[in-house]
TIVO-2410 file (N, C-alpha, C; in nm, 3 decimals):
# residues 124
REC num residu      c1      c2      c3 atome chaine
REC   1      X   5.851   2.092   6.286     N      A
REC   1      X   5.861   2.169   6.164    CA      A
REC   1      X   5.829   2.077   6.044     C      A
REC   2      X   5.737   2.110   5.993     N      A
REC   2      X   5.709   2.056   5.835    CA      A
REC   2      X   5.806   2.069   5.725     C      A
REC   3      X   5.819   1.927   5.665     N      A
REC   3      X   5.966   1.901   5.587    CA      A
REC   3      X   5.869   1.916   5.411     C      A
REC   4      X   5.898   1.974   5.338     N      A
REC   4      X   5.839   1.918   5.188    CA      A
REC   4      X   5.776   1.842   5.157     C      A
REC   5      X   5.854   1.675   5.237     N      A
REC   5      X   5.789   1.590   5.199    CA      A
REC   5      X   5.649   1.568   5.272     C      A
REC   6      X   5.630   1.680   5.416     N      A
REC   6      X   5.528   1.624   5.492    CA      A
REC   6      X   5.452   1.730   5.489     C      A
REC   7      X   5.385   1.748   5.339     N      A
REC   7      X   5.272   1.890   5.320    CA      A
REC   7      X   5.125   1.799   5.339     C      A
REC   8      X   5.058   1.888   5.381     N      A
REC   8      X   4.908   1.850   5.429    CA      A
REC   8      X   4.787   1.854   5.270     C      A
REC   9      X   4.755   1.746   5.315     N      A
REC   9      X   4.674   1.672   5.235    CA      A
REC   9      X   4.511   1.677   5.244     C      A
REC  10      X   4.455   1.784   5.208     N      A
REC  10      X   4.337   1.749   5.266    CA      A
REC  10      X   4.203   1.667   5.109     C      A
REC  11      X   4.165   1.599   5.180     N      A
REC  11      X   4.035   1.542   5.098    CA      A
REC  11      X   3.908   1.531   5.147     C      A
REC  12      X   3.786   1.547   5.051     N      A
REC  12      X   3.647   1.500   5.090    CA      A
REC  12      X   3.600   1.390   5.027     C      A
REC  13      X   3.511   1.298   5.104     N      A
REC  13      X   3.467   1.225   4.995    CA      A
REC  13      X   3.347   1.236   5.058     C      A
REC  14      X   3.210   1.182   4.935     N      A
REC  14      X   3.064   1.158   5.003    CA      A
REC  14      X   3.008   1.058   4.944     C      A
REC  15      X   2.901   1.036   5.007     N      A
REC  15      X   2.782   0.927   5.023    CA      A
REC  15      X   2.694   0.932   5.007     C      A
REC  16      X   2.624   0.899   4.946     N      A
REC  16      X   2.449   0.915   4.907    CA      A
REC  16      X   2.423   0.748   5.029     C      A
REC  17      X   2.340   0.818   5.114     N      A
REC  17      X   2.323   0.705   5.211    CA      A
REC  17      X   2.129   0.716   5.226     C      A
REC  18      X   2.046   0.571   5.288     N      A
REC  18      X   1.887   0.627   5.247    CA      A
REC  18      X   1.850   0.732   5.342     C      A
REC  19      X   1.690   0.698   5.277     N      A
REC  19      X   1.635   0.839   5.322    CA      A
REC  19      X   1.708   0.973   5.347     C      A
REC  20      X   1.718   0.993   5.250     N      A
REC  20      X   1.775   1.127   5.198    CA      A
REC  20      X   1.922   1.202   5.278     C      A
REC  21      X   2.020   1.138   5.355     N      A
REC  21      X   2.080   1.115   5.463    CA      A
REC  21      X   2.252   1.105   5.375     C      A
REC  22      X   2.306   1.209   5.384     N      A
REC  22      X   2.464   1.200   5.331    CA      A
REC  22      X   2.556   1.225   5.418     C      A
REC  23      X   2.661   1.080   5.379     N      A
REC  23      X   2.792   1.140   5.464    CA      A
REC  23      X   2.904   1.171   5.370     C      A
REC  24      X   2.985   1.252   5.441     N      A
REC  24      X   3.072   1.333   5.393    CA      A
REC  24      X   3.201   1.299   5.532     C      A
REC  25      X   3.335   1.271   5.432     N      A
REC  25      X   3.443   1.219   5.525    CA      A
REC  25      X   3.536   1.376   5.453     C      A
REC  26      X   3.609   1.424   5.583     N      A
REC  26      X   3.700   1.493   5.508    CA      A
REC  26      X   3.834   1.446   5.578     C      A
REC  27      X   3.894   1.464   5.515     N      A
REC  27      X   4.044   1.403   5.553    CA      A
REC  27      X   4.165   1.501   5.583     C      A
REC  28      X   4.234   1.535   5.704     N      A
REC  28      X   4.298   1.615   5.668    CA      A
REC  28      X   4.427   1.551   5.747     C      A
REC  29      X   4.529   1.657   5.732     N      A
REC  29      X   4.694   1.626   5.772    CA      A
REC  29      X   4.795   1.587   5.692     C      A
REC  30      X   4.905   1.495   5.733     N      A
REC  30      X   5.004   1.486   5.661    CA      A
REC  30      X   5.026   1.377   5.551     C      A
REC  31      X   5.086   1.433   5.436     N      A
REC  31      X   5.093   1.288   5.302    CA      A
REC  31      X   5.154   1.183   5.372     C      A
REC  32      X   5.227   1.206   5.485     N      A
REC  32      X   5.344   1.103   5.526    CA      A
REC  32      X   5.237   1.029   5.660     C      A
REC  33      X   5.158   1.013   5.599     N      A
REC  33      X   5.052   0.929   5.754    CA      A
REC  33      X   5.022   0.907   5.852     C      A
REC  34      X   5.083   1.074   5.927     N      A
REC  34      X   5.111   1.094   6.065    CA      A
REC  34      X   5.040   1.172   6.073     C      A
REC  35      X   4.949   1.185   6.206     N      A
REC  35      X   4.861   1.309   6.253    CA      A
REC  35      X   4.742   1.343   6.107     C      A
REC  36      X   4.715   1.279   6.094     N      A
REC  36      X   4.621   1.285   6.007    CA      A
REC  36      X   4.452   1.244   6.084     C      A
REC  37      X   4.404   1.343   6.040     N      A
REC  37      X   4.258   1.371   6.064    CA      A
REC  37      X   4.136   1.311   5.983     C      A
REC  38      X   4.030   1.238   6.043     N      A
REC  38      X   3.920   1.186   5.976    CA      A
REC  38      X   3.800   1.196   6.039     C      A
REC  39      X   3.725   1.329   5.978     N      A
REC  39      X   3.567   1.365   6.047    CA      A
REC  39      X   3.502   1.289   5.925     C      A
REC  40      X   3.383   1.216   6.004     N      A
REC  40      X   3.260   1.183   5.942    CA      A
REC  40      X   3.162   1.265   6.001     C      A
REC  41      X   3.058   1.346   5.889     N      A
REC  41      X   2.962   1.441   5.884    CA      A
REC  41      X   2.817   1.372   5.845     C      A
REC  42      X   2.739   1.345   5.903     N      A
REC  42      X   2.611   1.306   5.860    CA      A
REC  42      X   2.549   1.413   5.870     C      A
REC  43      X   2.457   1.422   5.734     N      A
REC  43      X   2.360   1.555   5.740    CA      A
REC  43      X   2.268   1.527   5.694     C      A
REC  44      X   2.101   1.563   5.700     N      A
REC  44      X   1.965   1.535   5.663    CA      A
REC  44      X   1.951   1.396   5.784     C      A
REC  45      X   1.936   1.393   5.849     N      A
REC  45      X   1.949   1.315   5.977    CA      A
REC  45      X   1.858   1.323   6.106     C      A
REC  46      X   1.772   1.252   6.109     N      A
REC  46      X   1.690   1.296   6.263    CA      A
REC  46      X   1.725   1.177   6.384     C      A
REC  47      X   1.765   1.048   6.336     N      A
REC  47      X   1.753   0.970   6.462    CA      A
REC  47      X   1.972   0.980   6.460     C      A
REC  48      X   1.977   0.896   6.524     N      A
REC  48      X   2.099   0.886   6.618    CA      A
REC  48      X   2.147   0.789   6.567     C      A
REC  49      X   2.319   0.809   6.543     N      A
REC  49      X   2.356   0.726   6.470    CA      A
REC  49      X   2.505   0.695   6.531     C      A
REC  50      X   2.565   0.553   6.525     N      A
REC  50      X   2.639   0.500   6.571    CA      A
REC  50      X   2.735   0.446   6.476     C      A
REC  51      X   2.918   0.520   6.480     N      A
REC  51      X   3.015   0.455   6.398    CA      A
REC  51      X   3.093   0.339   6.462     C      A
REC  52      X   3.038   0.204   6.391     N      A
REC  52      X   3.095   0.120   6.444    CA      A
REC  52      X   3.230   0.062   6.357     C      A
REC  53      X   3.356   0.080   6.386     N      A
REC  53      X   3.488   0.053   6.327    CA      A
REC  53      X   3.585   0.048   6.390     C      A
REC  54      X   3.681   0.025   6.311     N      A
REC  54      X   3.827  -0.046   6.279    CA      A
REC  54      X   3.931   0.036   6.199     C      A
REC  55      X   4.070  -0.026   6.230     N      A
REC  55      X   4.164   0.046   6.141    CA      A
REC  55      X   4.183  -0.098   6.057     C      A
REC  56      X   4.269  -0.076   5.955     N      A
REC  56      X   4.294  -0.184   5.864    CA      A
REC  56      X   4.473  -0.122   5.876     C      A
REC  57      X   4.572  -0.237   5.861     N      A
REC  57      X   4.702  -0.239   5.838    CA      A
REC  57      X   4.723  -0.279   5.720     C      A
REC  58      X   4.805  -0.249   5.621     N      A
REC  58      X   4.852  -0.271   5.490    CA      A
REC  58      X   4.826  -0.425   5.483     C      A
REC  59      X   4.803  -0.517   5.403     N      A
REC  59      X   4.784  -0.665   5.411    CA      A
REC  59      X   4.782  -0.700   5.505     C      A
REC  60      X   4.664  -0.647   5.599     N      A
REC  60      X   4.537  -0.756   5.694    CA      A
REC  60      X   4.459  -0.703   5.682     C      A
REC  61      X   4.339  -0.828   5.652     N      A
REC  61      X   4.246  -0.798   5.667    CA      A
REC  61      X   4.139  -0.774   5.815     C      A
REC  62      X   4.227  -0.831   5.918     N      A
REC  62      X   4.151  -0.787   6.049    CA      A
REC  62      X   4.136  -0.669   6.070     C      A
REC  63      X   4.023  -0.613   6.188     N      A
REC  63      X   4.055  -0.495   6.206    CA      A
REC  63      X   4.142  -0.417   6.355     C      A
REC  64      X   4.152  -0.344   6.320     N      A
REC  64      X   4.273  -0.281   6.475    CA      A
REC  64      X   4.211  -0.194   6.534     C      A
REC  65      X   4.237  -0.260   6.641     N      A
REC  65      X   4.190  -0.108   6.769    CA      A
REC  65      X   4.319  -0.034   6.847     C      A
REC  66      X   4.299   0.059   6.817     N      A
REC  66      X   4.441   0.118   6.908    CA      A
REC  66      X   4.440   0.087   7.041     C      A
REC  67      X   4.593   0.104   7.088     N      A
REC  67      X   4.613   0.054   7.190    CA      A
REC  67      X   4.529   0.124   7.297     C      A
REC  68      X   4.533   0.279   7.288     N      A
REC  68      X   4.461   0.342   7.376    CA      A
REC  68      X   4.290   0.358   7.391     C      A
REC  69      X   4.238   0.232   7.348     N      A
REC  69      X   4.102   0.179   7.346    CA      A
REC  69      X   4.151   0.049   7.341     C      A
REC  70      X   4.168   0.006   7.497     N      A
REC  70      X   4.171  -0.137   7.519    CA      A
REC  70      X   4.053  -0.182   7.534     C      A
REC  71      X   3.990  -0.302   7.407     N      A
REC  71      X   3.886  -0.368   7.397    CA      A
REC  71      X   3.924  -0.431   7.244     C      A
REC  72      X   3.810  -0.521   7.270     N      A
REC  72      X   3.840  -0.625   7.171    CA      A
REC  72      X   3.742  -0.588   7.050     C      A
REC  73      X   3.721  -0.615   6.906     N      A
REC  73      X   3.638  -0.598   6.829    CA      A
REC  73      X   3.654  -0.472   6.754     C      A
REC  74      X   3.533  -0.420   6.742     N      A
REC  74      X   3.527  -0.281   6.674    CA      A
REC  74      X   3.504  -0.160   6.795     C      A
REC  75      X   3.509  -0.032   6.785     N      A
REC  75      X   3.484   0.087   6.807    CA      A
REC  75      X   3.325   0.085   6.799     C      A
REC  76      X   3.271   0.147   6.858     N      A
REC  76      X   3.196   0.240   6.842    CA      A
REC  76      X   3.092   0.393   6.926     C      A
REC  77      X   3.135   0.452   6.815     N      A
REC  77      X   3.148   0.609   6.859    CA      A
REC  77      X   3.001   0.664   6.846     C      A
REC  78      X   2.949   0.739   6.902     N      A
REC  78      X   2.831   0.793   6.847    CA      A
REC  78      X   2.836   0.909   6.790     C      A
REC  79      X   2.792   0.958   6.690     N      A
REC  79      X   2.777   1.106   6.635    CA      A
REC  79      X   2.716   1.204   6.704     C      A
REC  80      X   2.803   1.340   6.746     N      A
REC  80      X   2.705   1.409   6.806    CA      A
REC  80      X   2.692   1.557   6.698     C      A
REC  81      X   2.583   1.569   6.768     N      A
REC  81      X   2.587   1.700   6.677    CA      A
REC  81      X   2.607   1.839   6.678     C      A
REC  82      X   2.628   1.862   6.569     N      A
REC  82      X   2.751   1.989   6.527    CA      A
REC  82      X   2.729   2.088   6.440     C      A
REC  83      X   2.609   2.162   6.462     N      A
REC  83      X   2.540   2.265   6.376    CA      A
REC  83      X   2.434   2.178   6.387     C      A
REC  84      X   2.446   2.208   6.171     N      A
REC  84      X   2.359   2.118   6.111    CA      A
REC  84      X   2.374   1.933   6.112     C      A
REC  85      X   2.474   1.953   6.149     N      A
REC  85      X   2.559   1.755   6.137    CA      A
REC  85      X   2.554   1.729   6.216     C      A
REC  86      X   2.605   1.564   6.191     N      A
REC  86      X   2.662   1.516   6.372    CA      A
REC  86      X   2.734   1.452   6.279     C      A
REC  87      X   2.814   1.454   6.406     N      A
REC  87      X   3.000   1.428   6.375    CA      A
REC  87      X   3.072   1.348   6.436     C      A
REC  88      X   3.131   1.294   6.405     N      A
REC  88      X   3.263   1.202   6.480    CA      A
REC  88      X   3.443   1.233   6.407     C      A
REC  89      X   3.494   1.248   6.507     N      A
REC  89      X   3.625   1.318   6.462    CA      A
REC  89      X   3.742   1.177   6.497     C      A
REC  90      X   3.795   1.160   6.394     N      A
REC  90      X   3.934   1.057   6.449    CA      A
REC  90      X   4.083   1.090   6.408     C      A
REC  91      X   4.144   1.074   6.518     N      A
REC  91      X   4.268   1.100   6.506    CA      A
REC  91      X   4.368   0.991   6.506     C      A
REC  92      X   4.433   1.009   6.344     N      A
REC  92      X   4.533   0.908   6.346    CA      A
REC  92      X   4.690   0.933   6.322     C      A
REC  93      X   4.751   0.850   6.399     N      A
REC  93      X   4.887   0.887   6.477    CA      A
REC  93      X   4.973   0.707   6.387     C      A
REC  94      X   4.941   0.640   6.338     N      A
REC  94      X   5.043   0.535   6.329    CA      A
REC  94      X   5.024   0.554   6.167     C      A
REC  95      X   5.113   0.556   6.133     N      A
REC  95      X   5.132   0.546   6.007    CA      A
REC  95      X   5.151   0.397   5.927     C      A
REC  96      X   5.123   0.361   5.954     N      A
REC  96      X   5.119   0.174   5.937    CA      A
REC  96      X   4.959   0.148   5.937     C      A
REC  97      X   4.894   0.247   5.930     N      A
REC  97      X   4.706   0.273   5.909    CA      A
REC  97      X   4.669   0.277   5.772     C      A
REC  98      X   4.637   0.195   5.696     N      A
REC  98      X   4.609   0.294   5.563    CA      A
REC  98      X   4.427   0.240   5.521     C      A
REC  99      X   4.370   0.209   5.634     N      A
REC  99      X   4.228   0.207   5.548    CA      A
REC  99      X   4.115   0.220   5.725     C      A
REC 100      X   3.987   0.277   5.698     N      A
REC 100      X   3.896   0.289   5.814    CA      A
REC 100      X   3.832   0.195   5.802     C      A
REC 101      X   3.762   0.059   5.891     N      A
REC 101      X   3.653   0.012   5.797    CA      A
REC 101      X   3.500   0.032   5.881     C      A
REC 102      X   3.383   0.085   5.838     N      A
REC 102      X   3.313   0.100   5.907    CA      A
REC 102      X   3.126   0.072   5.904     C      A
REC 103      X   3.071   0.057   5.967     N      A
REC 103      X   2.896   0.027   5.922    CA      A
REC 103      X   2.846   0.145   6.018     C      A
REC 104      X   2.715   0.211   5.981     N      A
REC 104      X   2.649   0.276   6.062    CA      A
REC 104      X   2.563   0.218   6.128     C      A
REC 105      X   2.566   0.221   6.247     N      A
REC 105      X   2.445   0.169   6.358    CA      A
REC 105      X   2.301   0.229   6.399     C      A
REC 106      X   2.201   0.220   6.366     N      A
REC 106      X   2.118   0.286   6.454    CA      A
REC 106      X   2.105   0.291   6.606     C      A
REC 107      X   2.154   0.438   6.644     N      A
REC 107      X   2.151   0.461   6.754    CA      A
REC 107      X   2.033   0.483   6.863     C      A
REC 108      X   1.923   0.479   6.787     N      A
REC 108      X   1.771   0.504   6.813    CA      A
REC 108      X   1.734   0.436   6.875     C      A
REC 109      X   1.740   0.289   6.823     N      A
REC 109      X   1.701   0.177   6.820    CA      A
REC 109      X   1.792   0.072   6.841     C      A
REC 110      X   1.942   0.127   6.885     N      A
REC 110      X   1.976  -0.022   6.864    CA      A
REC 110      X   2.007  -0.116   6.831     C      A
REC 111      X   2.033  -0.141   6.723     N      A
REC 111      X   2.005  -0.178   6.603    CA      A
REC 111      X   2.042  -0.161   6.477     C      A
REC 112      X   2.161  -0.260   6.384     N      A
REC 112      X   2.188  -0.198   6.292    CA      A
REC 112      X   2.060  -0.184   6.183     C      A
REC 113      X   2.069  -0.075   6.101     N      A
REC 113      X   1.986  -0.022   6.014    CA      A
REC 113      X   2.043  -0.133   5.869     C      A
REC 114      X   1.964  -0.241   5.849     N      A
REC 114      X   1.929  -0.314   5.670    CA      A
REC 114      X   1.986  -0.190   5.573     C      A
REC 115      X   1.959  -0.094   5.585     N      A
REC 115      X   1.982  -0.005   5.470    CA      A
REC 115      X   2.145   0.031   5.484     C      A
REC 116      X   2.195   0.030   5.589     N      A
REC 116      X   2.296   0.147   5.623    CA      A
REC 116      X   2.450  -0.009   5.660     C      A
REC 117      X   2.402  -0.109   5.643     N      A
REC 117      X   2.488  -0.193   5.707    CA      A
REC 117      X   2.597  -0.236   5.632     C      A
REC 118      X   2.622  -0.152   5.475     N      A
REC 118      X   2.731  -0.224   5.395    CA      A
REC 118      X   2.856  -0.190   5.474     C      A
REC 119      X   2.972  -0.274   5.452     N      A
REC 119      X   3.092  -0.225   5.516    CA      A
REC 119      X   3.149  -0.141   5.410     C      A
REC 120      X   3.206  -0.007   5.485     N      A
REC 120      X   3.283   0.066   5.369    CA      A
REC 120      X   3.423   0.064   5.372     C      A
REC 121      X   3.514   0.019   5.333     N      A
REC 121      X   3.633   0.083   5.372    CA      A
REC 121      X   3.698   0.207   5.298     C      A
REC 122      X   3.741   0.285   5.378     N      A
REC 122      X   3.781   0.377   5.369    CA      A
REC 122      X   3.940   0.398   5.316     C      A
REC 123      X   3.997   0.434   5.251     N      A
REC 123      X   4.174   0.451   5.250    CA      A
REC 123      X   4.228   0.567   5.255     C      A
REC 124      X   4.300   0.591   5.377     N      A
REC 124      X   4.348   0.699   5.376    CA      A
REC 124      X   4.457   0.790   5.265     C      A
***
């Protein structure tokens, strides 16, 4: 049961990313940092694209992989697609999470993309 303090929060944010190519994060779930939801939407998009990331913990700067992805380093997920988009959906459960950090990969090729390689972090 949802308490007052734990009303759902939803946000979008976007990206002007190249060749004409935007992402869009929407955020949804609880203010209290539990069960909270994070789709990344790429749209205007023809090749294949790869989210390579991390969680961030309040003062560290390393990044975290949940326990239930035992491996070392970063994540990475591929976008599939979803209509018009391709998508990657994440679900976060620890509330001791408060930032995503992530680069897009070319999935085409292989290869991170020069254009696409800034790190972003994200805060939930």
């Amino acid at each position: 049961m949802a308490t007052s303090k734990d009303k759902q929060v939803p946000r979008v944010h976007h990206f002007e990313l190249v060749e004409g190519i935007k992402l869009q994060i929407n955020v949804s779930g609880s203010s209290t940092m539990r069960n909270v939801r994070v789709e990344f939407q790429l749209k205007n998009c023809t090749r294949n694209w790869i989210l390579h990331w991390g969680f961030l913990y309040h003062g560290n700067t390393s990044w975290y992989i949940p326990a239930e992805h035992p491996k070392q380093g970063a994540l990475q997920t591929p976008f599939i697609k979803s209509g018009e988009a391709y998508v990657v959906a994440i679900e976060l459960r620890d509330p001791k999470i408060h930032a995503i950090e992530f680069v897009l990969k070319d999935g085409s090729h292989d290869r991170w993309s020069c254009l696409l390689i800034n790190q972003l972090s994200f805060y939930i």
